[in-house]
C-alpha positions as CSV (number, residue, x, y, z in Angstrom):
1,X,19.2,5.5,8.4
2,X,20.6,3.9,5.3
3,X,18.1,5.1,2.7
4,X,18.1,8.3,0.8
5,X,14.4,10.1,0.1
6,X,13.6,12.8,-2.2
7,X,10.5,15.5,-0.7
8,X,8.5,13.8,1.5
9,X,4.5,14.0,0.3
10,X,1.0,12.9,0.8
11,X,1.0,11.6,-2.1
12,X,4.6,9.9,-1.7
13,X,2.9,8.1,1.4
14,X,-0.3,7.1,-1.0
15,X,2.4,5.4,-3.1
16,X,4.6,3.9,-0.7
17,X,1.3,2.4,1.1
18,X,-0.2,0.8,-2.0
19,X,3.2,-0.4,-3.1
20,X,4.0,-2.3,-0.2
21,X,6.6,-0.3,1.1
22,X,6.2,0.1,4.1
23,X,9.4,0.7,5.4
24,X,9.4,3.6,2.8
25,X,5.9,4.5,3.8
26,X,6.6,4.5,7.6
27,X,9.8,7.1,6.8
28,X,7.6,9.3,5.1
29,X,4.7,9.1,7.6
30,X,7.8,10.6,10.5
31,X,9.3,12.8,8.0
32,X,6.0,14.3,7.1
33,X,5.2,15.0,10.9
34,X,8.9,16.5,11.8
35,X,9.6,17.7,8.5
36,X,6.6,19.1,7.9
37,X,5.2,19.1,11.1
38,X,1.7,17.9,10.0
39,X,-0.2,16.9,12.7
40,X,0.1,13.3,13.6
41,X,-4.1,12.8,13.4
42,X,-4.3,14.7,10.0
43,X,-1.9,11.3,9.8
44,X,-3.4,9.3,10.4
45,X,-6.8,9.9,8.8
46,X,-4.8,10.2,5.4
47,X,-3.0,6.6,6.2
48,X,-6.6,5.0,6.6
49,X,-7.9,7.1,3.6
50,X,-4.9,5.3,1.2
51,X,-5.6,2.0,2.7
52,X,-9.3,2.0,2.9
53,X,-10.4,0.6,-0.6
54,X,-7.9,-2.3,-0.2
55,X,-8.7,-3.8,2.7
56,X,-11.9,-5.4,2.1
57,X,-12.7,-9.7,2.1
58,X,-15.6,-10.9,-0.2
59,X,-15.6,-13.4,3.1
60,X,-13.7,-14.2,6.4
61,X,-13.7,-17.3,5.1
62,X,-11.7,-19.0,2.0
63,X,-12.5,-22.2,0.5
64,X,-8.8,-23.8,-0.1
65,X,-7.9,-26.3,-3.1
66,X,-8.4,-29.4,-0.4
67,X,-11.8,-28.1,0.6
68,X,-11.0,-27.0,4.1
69,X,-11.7,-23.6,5.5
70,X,-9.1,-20.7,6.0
71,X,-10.4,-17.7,8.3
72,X,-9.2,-14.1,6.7
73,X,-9.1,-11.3,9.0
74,X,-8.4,-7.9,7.4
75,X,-9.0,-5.8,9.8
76,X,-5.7,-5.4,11.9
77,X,-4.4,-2.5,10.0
78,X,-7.3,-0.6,11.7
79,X,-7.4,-2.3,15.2
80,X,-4.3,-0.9,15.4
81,X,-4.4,2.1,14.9
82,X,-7.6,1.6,17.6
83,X,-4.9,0.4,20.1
84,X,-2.4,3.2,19.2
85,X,-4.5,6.1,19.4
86,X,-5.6,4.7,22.8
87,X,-2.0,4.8,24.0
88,X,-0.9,8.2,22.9
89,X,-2.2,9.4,26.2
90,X,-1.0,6.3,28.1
91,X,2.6,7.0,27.1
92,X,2.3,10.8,26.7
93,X,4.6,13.2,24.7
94,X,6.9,11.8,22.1
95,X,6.7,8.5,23.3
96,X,2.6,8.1,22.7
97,X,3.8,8.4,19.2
98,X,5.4,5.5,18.6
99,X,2.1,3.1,18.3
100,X,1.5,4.8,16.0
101,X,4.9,4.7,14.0
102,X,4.2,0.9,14.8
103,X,0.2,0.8,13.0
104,X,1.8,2.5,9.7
105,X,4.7,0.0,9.6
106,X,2.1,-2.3,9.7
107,X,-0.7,-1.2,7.1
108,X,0.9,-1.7,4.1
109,X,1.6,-5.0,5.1
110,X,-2.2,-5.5,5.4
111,X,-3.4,-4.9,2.2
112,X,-5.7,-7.1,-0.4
113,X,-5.5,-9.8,2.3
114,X,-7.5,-12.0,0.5
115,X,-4.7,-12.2,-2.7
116,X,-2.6,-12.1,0.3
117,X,-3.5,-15.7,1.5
118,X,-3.4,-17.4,-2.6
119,X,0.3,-16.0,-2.6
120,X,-0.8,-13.5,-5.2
121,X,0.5,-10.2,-3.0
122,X,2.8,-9.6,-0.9
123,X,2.3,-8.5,2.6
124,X,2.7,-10.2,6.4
125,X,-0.1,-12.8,5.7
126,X,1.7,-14.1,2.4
127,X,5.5,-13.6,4.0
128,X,4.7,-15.2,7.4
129,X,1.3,-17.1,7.8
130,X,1.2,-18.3,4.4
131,X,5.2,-18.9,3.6
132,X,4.9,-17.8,0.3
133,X,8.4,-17.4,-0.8
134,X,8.9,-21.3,0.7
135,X,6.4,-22.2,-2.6
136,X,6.8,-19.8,-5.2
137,X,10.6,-18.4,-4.8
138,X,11.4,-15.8,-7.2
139,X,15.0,-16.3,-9.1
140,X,16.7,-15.0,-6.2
141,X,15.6,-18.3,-3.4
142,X,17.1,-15.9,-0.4
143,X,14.8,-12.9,-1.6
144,X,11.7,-12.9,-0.3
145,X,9.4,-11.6,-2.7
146,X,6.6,-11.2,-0.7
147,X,7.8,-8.8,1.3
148,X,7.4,-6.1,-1.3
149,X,7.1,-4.0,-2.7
150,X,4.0,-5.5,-4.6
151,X,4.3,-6.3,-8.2
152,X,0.7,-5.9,-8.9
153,X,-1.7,-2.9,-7.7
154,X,-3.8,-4.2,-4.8
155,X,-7.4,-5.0,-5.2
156,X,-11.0,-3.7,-4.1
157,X,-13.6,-5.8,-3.1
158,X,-15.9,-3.1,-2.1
159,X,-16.8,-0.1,-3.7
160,X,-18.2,2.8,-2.2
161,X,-21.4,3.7,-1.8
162,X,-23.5,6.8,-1.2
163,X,-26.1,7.1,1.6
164,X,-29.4,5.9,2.4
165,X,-31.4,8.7,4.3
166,X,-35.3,7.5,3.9
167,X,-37.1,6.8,7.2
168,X,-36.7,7.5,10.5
169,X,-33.8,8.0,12.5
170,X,-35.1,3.9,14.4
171,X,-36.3,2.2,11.3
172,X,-32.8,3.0,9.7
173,X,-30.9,1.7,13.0
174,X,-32.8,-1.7,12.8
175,X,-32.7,-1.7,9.0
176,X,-29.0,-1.2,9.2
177,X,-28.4,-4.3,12.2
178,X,-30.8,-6.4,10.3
179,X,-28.5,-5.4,7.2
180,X,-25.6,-6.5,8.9
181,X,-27.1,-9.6,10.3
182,X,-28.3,-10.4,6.9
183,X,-25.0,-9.9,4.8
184,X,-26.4,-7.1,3.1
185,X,-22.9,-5.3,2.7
186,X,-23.9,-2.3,0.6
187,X,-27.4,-1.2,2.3
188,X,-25.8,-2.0,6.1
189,X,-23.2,0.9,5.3
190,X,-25.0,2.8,3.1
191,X,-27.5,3.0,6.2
192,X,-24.8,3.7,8.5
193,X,-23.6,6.4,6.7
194,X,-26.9,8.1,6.4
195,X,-27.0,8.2,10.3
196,X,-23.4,9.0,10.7
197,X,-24.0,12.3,8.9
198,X,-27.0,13.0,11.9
199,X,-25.3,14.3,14.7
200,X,-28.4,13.5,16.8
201,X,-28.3,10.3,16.2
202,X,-24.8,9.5,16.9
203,X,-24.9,8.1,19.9
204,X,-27.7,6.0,19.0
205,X,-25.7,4.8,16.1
206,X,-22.4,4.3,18.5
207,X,-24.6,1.8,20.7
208,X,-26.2,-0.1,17.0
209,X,-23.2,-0.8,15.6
210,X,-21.1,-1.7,18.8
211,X,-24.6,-4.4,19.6
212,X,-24.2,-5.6,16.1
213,X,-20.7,-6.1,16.7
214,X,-20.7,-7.9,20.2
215,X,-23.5,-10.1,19.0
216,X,-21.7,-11.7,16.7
217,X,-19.5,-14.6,18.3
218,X,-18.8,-18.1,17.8
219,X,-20.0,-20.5,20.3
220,X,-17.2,-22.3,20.2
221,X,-13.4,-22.4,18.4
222,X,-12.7,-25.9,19.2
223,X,-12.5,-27.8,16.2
224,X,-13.6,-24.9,14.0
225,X,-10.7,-24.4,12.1
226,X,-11.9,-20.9,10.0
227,X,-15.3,-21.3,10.8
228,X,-15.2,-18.7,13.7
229,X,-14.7,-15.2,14.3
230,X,-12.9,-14.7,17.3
231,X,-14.3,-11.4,18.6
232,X,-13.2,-9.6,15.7
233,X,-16.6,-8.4,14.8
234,X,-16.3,-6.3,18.2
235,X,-13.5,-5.3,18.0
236,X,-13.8,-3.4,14.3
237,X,-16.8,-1.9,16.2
238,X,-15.1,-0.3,19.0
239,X,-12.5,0.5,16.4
240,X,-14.7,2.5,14.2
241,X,-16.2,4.3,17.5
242,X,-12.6,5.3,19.0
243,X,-11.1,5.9,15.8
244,X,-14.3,8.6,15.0
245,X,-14.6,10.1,17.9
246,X,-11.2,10.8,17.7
247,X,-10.7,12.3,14.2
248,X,-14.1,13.8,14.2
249,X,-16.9,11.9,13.0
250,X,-17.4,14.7,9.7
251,X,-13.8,13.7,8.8
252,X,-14.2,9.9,9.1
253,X,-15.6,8.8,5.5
254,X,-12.4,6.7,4.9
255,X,-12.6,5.0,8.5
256,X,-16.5,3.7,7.6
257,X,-15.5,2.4,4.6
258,X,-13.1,0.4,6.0
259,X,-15.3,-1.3,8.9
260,X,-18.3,-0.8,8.0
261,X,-19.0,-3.1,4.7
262,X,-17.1,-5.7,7.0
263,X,-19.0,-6.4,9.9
264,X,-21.8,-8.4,7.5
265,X,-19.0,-10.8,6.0
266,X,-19.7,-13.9,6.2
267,X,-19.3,-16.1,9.1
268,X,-22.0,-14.6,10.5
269,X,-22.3,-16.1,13.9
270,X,-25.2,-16.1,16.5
271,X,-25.8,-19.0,18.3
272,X,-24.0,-18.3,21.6
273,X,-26.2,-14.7,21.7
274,X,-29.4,-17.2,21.4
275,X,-28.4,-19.7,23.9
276,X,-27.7,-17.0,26.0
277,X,-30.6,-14.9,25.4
278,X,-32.8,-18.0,26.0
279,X,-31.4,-18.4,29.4
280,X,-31.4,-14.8,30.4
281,X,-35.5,-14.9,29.4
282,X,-36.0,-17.8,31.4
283,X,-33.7,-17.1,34.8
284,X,-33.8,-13.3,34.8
285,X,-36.8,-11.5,33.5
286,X,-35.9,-8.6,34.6
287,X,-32.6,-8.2,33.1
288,X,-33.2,-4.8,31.5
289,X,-33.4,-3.5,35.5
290,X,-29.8,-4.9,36.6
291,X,-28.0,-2.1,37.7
292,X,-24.1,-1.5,35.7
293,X,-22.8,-1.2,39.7
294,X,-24.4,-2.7,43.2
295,X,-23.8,-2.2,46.8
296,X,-22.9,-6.3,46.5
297,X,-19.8,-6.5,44.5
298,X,-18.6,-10.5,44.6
299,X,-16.9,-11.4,47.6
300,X,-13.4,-13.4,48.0
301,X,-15.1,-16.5,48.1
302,X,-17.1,-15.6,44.6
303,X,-14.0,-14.9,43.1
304,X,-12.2,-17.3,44.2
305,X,-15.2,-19.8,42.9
306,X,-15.5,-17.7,39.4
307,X,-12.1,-18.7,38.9
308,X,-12.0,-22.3,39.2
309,X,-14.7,-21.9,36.8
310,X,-13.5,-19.5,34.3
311,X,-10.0,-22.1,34.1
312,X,-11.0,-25.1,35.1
313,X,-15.1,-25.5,34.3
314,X,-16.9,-26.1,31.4
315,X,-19.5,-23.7,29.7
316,X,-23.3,-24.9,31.5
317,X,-21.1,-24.1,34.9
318,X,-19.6,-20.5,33.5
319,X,-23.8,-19.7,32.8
320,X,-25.2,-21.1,36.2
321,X,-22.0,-19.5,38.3
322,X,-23.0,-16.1,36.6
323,X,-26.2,-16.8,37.0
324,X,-26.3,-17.1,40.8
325,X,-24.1,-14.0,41.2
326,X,-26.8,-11.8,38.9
327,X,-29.9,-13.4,41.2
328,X,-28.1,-12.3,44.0
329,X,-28.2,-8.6,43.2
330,X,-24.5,-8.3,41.4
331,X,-24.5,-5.6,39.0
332,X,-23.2,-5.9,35.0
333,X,-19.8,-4.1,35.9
334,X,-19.0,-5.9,39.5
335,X,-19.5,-9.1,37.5
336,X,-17.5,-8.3,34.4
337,X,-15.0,-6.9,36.2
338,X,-14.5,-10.4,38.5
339,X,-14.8,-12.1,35.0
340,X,-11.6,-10.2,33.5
341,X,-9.7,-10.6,37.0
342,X,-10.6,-14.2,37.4
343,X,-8.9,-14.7,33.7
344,X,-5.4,-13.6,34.2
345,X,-5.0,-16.4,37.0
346,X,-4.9,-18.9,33.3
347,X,-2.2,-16.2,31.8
348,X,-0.3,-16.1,35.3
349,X,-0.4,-19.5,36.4
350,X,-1.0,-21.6,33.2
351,X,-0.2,-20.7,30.1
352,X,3.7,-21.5,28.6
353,X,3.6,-21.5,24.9
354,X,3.9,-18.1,23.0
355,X,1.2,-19.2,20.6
356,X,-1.0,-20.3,23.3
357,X,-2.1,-16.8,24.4
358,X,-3.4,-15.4,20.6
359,X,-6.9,-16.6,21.6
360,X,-7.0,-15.8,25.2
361,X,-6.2,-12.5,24.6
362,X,-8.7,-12.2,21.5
363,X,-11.1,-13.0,24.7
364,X,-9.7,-10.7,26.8
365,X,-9.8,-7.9,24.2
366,X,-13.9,-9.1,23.1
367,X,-14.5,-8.8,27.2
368,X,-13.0,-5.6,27.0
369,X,-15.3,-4.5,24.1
370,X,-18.2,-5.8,26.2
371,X,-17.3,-3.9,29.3
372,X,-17.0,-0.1,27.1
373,X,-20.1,-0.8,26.0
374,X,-21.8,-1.3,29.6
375,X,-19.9,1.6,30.7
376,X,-20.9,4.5,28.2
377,X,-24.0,2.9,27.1
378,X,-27.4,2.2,28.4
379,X,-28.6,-1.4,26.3
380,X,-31.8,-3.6,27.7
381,X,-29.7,-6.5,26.3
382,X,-26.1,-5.7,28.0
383,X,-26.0,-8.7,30.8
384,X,-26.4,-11.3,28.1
385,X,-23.0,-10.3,26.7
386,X,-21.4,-10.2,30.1
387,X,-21.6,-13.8,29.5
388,X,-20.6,-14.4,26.2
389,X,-17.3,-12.6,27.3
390,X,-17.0,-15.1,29.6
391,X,-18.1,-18.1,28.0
392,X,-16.1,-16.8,24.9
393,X,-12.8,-17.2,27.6
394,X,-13.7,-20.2,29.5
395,X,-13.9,-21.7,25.6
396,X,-10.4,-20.6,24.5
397,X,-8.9,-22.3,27.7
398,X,-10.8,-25.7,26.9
399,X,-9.5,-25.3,23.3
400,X,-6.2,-24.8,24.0
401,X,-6.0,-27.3,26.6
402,X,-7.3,-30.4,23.7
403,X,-3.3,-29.5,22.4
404,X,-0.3,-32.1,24.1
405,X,1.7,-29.8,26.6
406,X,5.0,-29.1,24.6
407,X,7.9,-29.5,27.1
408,X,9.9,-27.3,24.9
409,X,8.2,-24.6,25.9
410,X,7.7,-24.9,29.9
411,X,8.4,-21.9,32.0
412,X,10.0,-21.9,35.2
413,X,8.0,-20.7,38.2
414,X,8.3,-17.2,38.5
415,X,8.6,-18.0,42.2
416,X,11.7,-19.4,41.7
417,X,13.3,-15.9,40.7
418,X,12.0,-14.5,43.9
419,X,14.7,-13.7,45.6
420,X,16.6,-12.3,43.1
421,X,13.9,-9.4,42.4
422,X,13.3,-8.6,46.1
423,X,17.3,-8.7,46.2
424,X,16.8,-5.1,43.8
425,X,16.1,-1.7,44.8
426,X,12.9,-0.7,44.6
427,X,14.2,2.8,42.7
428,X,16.1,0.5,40.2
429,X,13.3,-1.8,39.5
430,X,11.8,-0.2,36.3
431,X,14.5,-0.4,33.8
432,X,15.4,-3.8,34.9
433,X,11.6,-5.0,34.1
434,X,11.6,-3.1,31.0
435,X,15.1,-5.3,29.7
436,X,13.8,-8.5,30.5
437,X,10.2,-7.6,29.2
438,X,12.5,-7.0,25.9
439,X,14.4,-10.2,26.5
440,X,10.8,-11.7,26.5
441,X,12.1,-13.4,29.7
442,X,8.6,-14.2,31.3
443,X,9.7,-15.7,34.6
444,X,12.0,-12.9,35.9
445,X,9.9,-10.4,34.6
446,X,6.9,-11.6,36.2
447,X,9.0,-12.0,39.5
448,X,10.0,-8.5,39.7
449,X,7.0,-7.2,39.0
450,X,5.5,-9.6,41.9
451,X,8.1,-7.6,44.0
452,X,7.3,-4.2,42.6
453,X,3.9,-4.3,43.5
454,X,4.2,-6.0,46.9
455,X,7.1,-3.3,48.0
456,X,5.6,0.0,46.6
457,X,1.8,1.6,46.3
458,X,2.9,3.4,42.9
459,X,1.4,2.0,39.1
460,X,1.2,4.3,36.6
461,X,5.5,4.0,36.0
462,X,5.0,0.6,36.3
463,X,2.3,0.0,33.7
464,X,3.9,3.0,31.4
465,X,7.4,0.5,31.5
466,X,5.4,-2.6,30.7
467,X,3.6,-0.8,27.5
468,X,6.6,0.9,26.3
469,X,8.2,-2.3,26.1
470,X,6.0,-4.0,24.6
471,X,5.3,-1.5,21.7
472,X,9.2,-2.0,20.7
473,X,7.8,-4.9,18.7
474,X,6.8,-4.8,14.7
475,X,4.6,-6.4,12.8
476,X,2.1,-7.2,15.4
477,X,-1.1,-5.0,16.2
478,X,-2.3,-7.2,18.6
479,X,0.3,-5.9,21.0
480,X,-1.1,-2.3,20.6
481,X,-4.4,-3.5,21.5
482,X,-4.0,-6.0,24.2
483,X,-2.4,-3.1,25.8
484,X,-4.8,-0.8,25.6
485,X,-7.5,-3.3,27.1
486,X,-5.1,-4.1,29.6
487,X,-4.5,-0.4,30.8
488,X,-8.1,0.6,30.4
489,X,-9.8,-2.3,32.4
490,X,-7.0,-1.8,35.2
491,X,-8.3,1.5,35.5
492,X,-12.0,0.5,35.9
493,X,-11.6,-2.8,37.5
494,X,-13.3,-1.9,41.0
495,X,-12.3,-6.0,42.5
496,X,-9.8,-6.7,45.2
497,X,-7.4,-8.4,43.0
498,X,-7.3,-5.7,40.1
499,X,-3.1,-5.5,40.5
500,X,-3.2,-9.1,38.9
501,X,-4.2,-7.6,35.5
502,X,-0.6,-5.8,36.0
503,X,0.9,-9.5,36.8
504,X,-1.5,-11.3,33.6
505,X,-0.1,-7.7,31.6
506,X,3.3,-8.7,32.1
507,X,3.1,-11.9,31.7
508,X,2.0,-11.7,28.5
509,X,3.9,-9.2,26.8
510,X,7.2,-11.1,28.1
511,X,5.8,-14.5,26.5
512,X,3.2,-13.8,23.6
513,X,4.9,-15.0,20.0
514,X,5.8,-11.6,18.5
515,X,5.7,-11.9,14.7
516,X,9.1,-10.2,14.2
517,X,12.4,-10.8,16.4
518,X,13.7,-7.5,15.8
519,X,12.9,-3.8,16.6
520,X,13.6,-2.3,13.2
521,X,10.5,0.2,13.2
522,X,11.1,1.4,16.5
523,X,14.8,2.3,15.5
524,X,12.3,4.4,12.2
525,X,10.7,6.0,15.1
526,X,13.9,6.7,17.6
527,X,15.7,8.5,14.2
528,X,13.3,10.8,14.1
529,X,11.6,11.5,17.0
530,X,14.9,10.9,19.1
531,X,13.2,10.2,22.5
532,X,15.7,10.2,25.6
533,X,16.5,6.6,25.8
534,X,17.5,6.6,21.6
């Protein structure tokens, strides 16, 4: 490490965060827990208690100079640490901490996104998306001055509010979604945090605000430009959930600020949930009755049908192919889990350009959402977003498939490679995966791993290579999270064809644009918490 510190503090870590130094602030974060040994959730909950008051949007959508729409998104800083927390146990012992070295690297880069995209503060949005340096260079041109540190304090957009206890523990729930639904920013969380301070109604109010959440979802992307939401709503839901339950709901204040006021930003979107509820009314009046799991899981033929669908079909086929297999007796989890299956045919077989997967996997991620939500909740309404999640994929394929193939970018069959993986031991196998994972080299990788799984029974090493691999990369808090839908529907998924989430999986993290070439916070994390491969 090249830079020198003075006494690492809380209040050091405050600084550095606000400041937009976050490879200061990601030092102090490691040096506080090895130093100091804090524990790494007492961590984390000060790291989202600094950035909390700075990461609000008046909108997720900005009005630019030329009068077209811009989405803003602030909510990655949290969706990461979402993903991280998730992984801890995936990776286990000192290596589970590094997604989380990776979601403080990243939060002070997510800051006052909204100055952010105006090129008024610095941060990832204003460095990267936005180019900012490119139109306002400081005196030095080959200094990027939005990188930080910040020159200005960031801004809040939300204050806090105290909360709203009058009524019942129901009237408050529906007051708060209809809040939400509304726009009503300040009553929607000052409801929630009323019922967030009644244990007894907690897991009324986990099932509210993840409904709220999953309800709220485009109908379509193509030709939206900002005008859409990709599944983000969800995904700060289950973010809020996993992040509470985790840190203790009594000690998560800092956490509801952050998502709550959120979720009724503008777009507010809910035309797919009443197209869908309209159908489900009409075809299956009994929906509230369909069981999560049946005795009739979809057979090879279904799937194989499902799939030409999902990749290949357009949306009135996606609701009538659903449809039949619901009629037929299907439960919500034997069809959601054939719907996430089906899917990674489109990352295994068709997808080529880096970008092309960001909204796939936002799909993937939302179906993920959808699928929690069936699982540890009981909801009348929980088949109609079984579709969604799937007509929320089948749309991101159709959307990315209106942009000219780019020959620059075609992949060679992982076929092709073959050979050469079957040609290496099966006890050597992992380390060569993890290098060309690293080397984002999509067609090997995706060979051996066809290899792996065709020569050995064995997963968990597999899937633990794959992840710690793919948390190497900065910047990026997608990564963190697509893994931890990945790893988590692989364990649920009760279809014949579950192993080709592990070939979508690597796929994905060998190919997917990573917003930084290099590993710079992963060498942060290696300095201090020096695991064996450092």
């Amino acid at each position: 490490m090249d830079m020198v510190y003075g006494a690492a503090s809380v209040e050091r870590l405050r600084d550095e965060i606000r400041e937009v130094r976050y490879r200061e602030a990601t030092a102090t974060f490691c040096r506080l827990m090895t130093e100091e040994n804090r524990p790494l959730k007492a961590m984390i909950k000060e790291t989202i208690a600094a950035a909390a008051p700075f990461v609000q949007v008046p909108s997720h959508l900005m009005r630019l100079p030329n009068g077209e729409l811009r989405g803003v998104n602030y909510d990655h800083t949290i969706l990461g640490w979402r993903g991280a927390i998730s992984l801890m146990n995936e990776l286990g012992g000192t290596r589970g901490v590094l997604p989380n070295i990776q979601a403080v690297w990243y939060v002070p880069q997510g800051l006052n996104v909204w100055e952010q995209v105006v090129c008024e503060f610095p941060g990832h949005y204003a460095r990267d998306a936005e180019q900012c340096n490119r139109k306002f260079p400081g005196p030095d041109e080959h200094v990027n001055r939005f990188d930080g540190p910040s020159w200005d304090p960031p801004k809040i957009y939300f204050e806090d509010h105290a909360p709203i206890t009058d009524g019942s523990v129901d009237d408050r729930l529906g007051r708060m979604n209809w809040a939400i639904a509304e726009g009503q920013k300040a009553e929607a969380y000052g409801l929630f945090l009323g019922l967030a301070n009644d244990p007894s109604a907690r897991q009324k109010l986990k099932d509210a605000i993840l409904f709220a959440g999953i309800i709220d979802l485009q109908d379509t992307i193509i030709n939206r430009g900002g005008y859409q939401n990709i599944g983000h709503k969800a995904l700060r839901a289950r973010a809020l959930v996993d992040i509470a339950d985790y840190l203790g709901w009594e000690n998560s204040h800092e956490l509801f600020y952050t998502v709550v006021p959120d979720l009724g930003c503008s777009p507010r979107l809910y035309g797919l949930w009443t197209e869908i509820s309209t159908i489900c009314r009409m075809e299956l009046p009994d929906q509230a009755a369909i069981p999560k799991r049946s005795s009739a899981p979809l057979t090879e033929r279904e799937l194989d049908k499902l799939t030409e669908v999902l990749v290949w079909g357009g949306p009135l086929e996606v609701n009538a192919t659903l449809m039949a297999f619901f009629k037929r007796g299907a439960g919500l989890l034997d069809v959601g889990d054939a719907v996430i299956v089906c899917f990674q045919r489109y990352f295994m077989d068709v997808l080529e350009h880096p970008s092309a997967f960001l909204h796939p996997t936002h799909a993937l991620d939302y179906m993920n959402v959808v699928q929690s939500w069936i699982r540890n909740f009981d909801n009348p309404h929980q088949v109609k977003a079984v579709f969604m999640g799937a007509r929320f994929m089948n749309d991101t394929i159709r959307s990315n498939a209106i942009y000219p193939r780019d020959p620059a970018s075609a992949l060679e069959s992982r076929h092709v490679y073959r050979g050469w993986a079957d040609g290496i031991a099966v006890d050597r196998m992992l380390p060569v995966i993890k290098e060309h994972v690293l080397a984002q080299d999509a067609p090997r990788s995706a060979a051996l791993v066809d290899s792996y799984l065709e020569r050995t029974t064995e997963r968990h090493n597999l899937l633990d290579t794959i992840t710690y691999a793919a948390c190497h990369w900065q910047n990026d808090p997608h990564v963190m999270r697509n893994c931890a839908t990945e790893l988590e529907e692989f364990r649920h998924n009760q279809t014949s064809r579950r192993d080709d989430l592990i070939r979508g999986y690597v796929k994905h993290q060998a190919r997917y644009i990573k917003r930084a070439p290099t590993h710079d916070c992963y060498q942060v994390f290696a300095h201090y918490f020096h695991p064996q491969e450092a």
